[in-house]
C-alpha positions, -999 to +999 in steps of 0.1 A: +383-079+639+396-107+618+398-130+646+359-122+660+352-131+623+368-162+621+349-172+656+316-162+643+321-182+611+328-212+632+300-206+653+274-203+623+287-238+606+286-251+639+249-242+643+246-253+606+254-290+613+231-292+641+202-282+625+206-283+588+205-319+572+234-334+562+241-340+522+217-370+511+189-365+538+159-342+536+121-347+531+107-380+519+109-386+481+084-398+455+101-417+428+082-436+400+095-464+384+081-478+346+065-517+350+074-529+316+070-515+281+052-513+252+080-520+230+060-526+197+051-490+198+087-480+201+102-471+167+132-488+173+115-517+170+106-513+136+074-534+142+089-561+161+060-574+182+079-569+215+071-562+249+097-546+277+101-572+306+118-553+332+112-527+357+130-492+341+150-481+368+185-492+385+186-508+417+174-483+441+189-467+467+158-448+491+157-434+527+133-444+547+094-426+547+103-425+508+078-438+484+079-458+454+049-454+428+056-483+398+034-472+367+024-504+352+029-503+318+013-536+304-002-567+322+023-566+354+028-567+390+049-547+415+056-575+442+077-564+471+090-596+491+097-596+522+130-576+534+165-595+527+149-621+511+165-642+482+139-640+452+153-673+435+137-692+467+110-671+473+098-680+436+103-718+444+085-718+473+058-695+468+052-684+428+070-706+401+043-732+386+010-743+396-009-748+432+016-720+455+002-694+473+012-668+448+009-689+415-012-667+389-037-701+377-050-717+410-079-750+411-115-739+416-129-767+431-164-756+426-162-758+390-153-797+391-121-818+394-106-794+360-120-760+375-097-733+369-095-697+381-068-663+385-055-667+419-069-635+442-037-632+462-017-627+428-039-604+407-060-585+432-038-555+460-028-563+487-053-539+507-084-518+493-073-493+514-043-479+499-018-476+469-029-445+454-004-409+456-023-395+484-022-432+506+006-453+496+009-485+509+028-491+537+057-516+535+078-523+566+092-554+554+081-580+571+053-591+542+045-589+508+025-561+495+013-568+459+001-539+437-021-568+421-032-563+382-058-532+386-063-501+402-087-513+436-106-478+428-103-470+393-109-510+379-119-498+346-083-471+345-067-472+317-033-461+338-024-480+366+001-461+396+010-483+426+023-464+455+041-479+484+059-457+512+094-478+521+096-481+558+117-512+558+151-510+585+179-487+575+210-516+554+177-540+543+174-549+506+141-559+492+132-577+453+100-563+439+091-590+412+063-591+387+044-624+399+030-623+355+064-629+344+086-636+375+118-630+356+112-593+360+130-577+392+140-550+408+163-543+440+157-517+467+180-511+495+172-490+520+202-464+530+208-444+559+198-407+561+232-396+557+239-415+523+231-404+485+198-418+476+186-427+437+172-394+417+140-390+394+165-379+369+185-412+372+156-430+369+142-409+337+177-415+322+177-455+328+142-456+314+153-436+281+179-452+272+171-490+281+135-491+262+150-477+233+182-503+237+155-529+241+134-522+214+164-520+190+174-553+205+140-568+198+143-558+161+171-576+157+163-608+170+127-606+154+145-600+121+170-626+128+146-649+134+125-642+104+149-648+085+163-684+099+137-706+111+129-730+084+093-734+075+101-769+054+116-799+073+146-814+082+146-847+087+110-847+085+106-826+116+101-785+114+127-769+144+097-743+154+097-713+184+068-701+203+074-669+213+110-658+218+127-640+245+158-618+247+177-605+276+151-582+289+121-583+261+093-610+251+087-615+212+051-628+208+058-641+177+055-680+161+088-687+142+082-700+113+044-686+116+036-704+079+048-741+078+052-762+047+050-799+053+042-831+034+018-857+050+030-874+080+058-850+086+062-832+120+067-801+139+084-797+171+078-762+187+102-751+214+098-734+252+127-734+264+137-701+252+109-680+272+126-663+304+098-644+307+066-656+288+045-681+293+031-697+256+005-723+244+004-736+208-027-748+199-052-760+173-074-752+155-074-717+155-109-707+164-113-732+190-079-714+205-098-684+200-125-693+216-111-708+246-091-677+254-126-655+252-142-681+279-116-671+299-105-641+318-137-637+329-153-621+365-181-633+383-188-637+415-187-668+441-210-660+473-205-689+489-167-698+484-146-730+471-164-749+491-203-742+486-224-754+460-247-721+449-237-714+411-218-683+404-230-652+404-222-619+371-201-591+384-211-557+382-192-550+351-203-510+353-184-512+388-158-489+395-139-501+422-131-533+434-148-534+461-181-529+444-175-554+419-193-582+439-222-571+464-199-589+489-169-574+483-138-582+467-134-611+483-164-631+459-144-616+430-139-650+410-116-643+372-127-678+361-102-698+334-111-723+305-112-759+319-091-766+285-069-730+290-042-746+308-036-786+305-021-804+270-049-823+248-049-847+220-029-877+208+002-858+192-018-864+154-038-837+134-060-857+107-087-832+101-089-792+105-114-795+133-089-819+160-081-798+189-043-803+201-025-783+229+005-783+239-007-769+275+010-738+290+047-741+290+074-717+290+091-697+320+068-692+345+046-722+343+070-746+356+076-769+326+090-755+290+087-790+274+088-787+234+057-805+219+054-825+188+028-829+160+024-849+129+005-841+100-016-869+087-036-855+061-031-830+034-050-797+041-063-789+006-076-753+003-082-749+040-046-753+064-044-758+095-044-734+122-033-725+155-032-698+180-017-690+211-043-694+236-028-669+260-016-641+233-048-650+205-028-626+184-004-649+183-015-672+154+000-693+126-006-718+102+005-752+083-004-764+049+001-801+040+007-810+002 
């Protein structure tokens, strides 16, 4: 009896291999990955003005036929690249600085020799057709799929969910990058059946624990910072920051954000610390202020780059993308301030109505070279003032005694 037993357990974990799955396999998985973070509302930031640059999640490990949804949290993309492809290169060739095919600012050459517009390929999806829960986007790994900035059918949304089903070759690794702030990544490798993949719960964990490390981080530095940039000069020059970026945060911030100077003194404000943001500093403040409101804003070009009929309003009640134009998404046109992106002036403020810019610098735009003023007139009751032309809430000032 024992022995007939013994055979029929065999027999019954025999059967059990066959058809059972083996540990790490089973039916395709839906895990959702945070895009970023609003770490200014975080209250470990203590009012640091600080946003999360990084995807929320370890480097996944997924079986095939499992799906990714990325919950943009903030002004992001989720960019897969193609399969076992280096993203360093990738962002050279394709991304990192102006005129590539997946640059954010590309040249409208309708709008004149310093026409200026968001580049389509970078801030609309991939496909219209897809990248909601119930019809993720299909990703085999052979080309980049691009969640874009908004939802293709809920444009006006305020939550954005990017779904994309990973069908990519069993051992293949693939970078999903935010083409915003290309210093954000995030590795997917794709296991076999047999092999543990990545849980919700691990991602959940990650996500807890990292925004809160981040935004404690952020507090730091933004208190650090506070307390030892130097509004008055040295050496007749002010050291000054625009913006400020930690190890996986963005501080929009201008340190010092009040400057005390004499006439003809100097300030020299400093990129090179952005490894995520992109910053401009520029005067006066209104005209800043003004420049970033002419910008950002859809319409719609019938006849392409290379026509000549005028540009047309978008349907701004629309509520999908395809709507937006009445010839679809491809007339969508996000048009940019001539005077958004390039430098201006003569390196000399003399009145509170010259406009200087130090152009867009910092780590995406391809350059993060510091730029110079010098004060040659006293402000009297009214200082100067400047703004960050891409973050207008960015905004400081210097008076001249």
């Amino acid at each position: 009896m024992v022995r007939k037993a013994t055979v029929l357990v065999g027999l019954l974990a025999l059967v059990g291999a066959i058809i059972l799955p083996a540990t790490g396999a089973g039916a395709a998985t839906t895990l959702e990955v945070q895009v970023g973070a609003p770490l200014f509302a975080n209250p470990a930031a203590n009012g640091a003005p600080a946003d999360g640059m990084r995807f929320y999640a370890p480097p996944l490990n997924v079986h095939q036929g499992d799906t990714v949804t990325f919950a943009i949290a903030g002004f992001h993309t989720a960019t897969m690249l193609p399969a076992n492809t280096d993203a360093d290169t990738w962002v050279a060739a394709n991304a990192g600085g102006p005129g590539k095919p997946y640059s954010l600012i590309t040249a409208d050459p309708d709008e004149g020799a310093t026409g200026a517009k968001f580049n389509n390929t970078a801030i609309l999806p991939s496909s219209l057709d897809c990248g909601d829960a119930t019809a993720p986007c299909p990703y085999d790994g052979t080309t980049v799929v691009n969640s874009g900035i908004v939802d293709a059918n809920d444009v006006n949304g305020q939550e954005y969910k990017f779904s994309s089903q990973i069908n990519s070759a069993v051992g293949s690794t693939t970078w999903v990058l935010c083409l915003i702030h290309l210093g954000m990544r995030l590795q997917i490798s794709v296991v076999a059946s047999t092999a543990t993949a990545t849980t919700q719960a691990e991602i959940d964990t990650y996500l807890g624990q990292k925004s809160t490390h981040d935004a404690r981080a952020a507090s730091r530095l933004h208190r650090s910072l506070l307390a030892s940039t130097s509004s008055t000069p040295t050496g007749g020059v002010v050291q000054a920051f625009a913006g400020y970026d930690g190890p996986h945060f963005a501080l929009d911030h201008f340190y010092p954000s009040k400057i005390l100077l004499r006439k003809g003194q100097r300030v020299r404000w400093h990129f090179d610390q952005l490894a995520f943001e992109d910053h401009t500093v520029t005067f006066p403040g209104k005209k800043a202020l003004a420049i970033a409101h002419n910008s950002f804003v859809p319409g719609c070009d019938p006849d392409g780059d290379t026509g000549t009929m005028p540009d047309q309003p978008a349907d701004m009640t629309a509520t999908t993308l395809a709507t937006v134009c009445p010839g679809g998404a491809s007339q969508i046109e996000v048009d940019v301030d001539p005077r958004f992106g390039p430098p201006a002036g003569d390196g000399v403020i003399a009145s509170t109505h010259d406009f200087e810019s130090s152009g867009v610098e910092g780590a995406n735009a391809g350059n993060a070279t510091a730029f110079t003023l010098r004060f040659g007139a006293k402000t009297g009751n009214v200082p100067y003032t400047f703004r960050c032309i891409i973050h207008p809430f960015m905004r400081g000032r210097v008076i001249v005694g």
